[in-house]
C-alpha positions as CSV (number, residue, x, y, z in Angstrom):
1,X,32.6,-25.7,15.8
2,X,29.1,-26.5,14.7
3,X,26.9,-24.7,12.5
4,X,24.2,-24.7,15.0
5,X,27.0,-23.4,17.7
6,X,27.9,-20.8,15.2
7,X,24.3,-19.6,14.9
8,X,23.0,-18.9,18.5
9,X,26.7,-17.6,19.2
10,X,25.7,-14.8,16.8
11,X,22.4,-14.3,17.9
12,X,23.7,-14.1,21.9
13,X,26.1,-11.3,20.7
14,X,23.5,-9.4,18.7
15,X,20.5,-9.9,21.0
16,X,17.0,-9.2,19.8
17,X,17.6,-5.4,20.4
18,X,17.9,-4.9,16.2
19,X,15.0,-6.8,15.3
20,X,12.9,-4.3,16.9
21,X,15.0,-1.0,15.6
22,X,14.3,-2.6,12.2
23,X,10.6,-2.7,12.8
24,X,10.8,0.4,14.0
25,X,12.4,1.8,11.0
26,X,10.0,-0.3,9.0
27,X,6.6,1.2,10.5
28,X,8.1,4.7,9.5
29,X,8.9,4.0,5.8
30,X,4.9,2.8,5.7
31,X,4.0,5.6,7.6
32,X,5.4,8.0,5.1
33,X,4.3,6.1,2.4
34,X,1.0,5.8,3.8
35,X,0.5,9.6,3.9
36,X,2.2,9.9,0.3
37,X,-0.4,7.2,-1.1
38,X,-3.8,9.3,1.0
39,X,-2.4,12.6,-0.6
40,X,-2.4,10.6,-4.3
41,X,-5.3,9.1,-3.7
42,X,-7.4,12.3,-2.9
43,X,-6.2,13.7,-5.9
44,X,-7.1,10.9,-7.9
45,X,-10.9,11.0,-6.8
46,X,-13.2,13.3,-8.5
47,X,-17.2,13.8,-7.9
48,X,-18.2,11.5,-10.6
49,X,-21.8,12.6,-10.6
50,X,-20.8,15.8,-10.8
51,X,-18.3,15.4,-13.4
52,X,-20.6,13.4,-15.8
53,X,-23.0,16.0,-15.7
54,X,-20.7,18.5,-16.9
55,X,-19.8,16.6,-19.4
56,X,-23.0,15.4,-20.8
57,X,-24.2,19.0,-21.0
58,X,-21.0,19.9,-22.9
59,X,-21.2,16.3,-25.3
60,X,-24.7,16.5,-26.1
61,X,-24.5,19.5,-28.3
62,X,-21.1,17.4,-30.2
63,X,-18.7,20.5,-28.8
64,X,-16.0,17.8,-27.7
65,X,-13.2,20.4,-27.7
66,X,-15.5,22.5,-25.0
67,X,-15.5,18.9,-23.0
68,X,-11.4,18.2,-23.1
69,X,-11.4,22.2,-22.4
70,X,-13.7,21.1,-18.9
71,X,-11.4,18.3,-17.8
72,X,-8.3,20.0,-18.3
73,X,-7.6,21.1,-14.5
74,X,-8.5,18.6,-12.9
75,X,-6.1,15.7,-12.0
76,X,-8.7,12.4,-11.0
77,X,-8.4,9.1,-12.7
78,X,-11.8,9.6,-14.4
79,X,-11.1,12.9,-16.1
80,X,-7.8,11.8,-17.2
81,X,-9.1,8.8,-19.1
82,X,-12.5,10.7,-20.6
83,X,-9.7,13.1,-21.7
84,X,-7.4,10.5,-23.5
85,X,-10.5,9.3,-25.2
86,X,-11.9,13.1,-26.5
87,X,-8.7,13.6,-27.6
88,X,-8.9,10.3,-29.7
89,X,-12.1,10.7,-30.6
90,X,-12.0,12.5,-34.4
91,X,-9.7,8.9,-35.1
92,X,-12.9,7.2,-34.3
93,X,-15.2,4.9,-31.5
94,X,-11.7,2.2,-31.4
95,X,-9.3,4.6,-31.1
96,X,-11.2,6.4,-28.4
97,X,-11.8,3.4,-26.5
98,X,-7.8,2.0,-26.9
99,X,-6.9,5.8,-25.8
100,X,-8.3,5.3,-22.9
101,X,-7.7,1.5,-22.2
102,X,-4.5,3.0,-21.9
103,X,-4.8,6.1,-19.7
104,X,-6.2,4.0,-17.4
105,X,-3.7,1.4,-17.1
106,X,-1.2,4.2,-16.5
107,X,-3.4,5.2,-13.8
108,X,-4.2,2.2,-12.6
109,X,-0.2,1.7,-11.9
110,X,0.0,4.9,-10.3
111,X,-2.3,3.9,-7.6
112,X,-1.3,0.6,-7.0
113,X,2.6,2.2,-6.6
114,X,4.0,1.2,-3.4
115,X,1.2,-0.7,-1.9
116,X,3.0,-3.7,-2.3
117,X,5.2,-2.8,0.6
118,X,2.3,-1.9,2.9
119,X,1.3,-5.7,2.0
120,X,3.7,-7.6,2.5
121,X,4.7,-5.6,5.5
122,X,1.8,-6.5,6.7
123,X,1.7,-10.0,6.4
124,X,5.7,-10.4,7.6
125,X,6.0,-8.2,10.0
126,X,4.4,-10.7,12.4
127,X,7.2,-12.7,11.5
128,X,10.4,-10.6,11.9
129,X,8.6,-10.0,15.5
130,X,8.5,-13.9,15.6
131,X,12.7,-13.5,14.7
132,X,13.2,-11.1,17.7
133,X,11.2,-13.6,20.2
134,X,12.8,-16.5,19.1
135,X,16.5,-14.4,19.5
136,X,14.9,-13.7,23.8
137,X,14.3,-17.1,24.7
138,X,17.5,-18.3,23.2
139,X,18.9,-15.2,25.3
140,X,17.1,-16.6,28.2
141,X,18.3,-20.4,28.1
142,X,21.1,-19.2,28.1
143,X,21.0,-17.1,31.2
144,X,19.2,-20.0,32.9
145,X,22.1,-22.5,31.5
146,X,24.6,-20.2,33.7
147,X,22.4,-21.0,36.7
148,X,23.2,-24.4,36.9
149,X,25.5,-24.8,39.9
150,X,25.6,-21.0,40.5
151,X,26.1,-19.8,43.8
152,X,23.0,-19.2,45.9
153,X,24.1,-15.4,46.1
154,X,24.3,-14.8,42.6
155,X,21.0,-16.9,40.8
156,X,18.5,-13.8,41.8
157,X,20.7,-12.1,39.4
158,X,20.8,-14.8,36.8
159,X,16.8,-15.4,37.4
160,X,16.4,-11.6,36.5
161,X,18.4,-12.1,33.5
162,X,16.0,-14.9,32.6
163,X,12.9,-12.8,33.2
164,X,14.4,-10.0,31.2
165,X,15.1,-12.0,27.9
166,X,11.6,-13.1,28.1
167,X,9.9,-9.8,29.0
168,X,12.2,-9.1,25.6
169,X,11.1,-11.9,23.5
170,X,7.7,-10.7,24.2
171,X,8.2,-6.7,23.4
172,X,9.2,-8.3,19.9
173,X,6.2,-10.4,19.1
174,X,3.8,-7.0,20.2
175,X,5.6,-4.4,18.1
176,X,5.8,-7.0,15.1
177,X,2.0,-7.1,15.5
178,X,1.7,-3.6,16.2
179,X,3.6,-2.4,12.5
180,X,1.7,-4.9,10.8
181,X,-2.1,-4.0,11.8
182,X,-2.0,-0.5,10.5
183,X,-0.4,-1.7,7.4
184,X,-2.5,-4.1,6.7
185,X,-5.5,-2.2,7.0
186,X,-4.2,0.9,5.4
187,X,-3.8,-1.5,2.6
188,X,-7.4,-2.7,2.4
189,X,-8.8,0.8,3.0
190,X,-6.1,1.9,-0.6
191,X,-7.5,-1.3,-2.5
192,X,-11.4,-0.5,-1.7
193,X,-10.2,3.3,-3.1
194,X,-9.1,2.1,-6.3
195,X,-11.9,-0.6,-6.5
196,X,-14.4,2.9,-6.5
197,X,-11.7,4.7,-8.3
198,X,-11.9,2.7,-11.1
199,X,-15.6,2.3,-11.1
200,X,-16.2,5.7,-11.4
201,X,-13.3,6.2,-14.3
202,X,-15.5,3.1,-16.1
203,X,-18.9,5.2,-15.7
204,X,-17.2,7.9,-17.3
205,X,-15.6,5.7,-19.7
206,X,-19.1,4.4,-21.0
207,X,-20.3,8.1,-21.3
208,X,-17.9,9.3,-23.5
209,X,-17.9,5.6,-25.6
210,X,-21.6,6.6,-25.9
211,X,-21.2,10.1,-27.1
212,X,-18.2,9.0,-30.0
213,X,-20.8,6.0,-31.3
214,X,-23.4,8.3,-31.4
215,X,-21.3,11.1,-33.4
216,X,-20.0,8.6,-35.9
217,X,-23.6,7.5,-36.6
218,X,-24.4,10.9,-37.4
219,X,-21.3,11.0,-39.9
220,X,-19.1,12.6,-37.7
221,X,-21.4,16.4,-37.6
């Protein structure tokens, strides 16, 4: 038999009916992961205005312990990396600034974790609904194929058959479409959050740089 025979033989017996259960099962996994990523991501967020101003007031007297003793409790990108780089800061201005080079790259990675998925979900989803249409109209030549030379009684049937592969195909195309738009923009809206997550951890970066170059100027008092 040939390949090609092989092929739509398959796809006749499995129909188009699993394309959309795995679409399906697709939107949930980015569902849950885009509820697990919003829950991260407000965690990850701090007031950064806020957050400088407590710790100018506490580095402009030199108490740096007081200012690692601030950021402590909380859990956001910037307070993380202004901690790494207090904590580094008796080693000096470089290792302050490699300290927290470093923090955020680790945070960096834990913001960017699974949006990968919610991108290329959204740009193949379209596709695997493509599959599933593709799958219907195969299903419907072949229901019109069994018309030919059918008796008059029976080609309503077989013209219902027809209509119902179609109305099929299509189904497939508008649910592959329908699990791709909220991923895709659910991605854009996490990308813009660590684009102003990472601005604000660089702000407070700069602040603490500026506090270590000033106290080694002063000898380290």
């Amino acid at each position: 038999m040939h390949i090609v025979e092989i092929v739509k033989d398959v796809f006749i017996q499995w129909g188009a009916n699993w394309v959309l259960w795995l679409l399906f099962a697709l939107s949930l996994v980015s569902l849950g992961i885009i509820i697990e990523r919003w829950w991260v991501f407000r965690t990850k967020q701090d007031q950064v205005r806020e957050l400088s101003g407590a710790l100018e007031a506490t580095l402009s007297t030199g108490d740096f312990p007081a200012a690692i003793s601030k950021l402590r409790t909380r859990t956001s990108v910037g307070a993380t990396v202004a901690r790494a780089g207090l904590r580094l800061a008796p080693q000096g201005m470089t290792a302050a600034e490699k300290g927290m080079q470093s923090a955020l790259a680790i945070e960096r990675s834990t913001l960017e974790n699974r949006l990968a998925f919610l991108g290329t979900l959204g740009n193949n989803a379209p596709f695997i609904g493509l599959f599933g249409t593709v799958i219907g109209v195969l299903l419907a030549f072949e229901a019109l194929s069994k018309t030919q030379g059918a008796p008059s009684g029976t080609s309503q049937v077989a013209s219902n058959a027809v209509m119902g592969s179609i109305a099929e195909a299509l189904v497939a195309t508008a649910v592959g479409i329908g699990v791709a738009l909220p991923a895709v923009a659910a991605y854009n809206y996490f990308q813009r959050r660590i684009a102003s997550i990472l601005a604000d951890a660089e702000a407070l970066t700069n602040l603490v740089l500026a506090y270590v170059s000033a106290r080694e100027r002063n000898g380290g008092a």
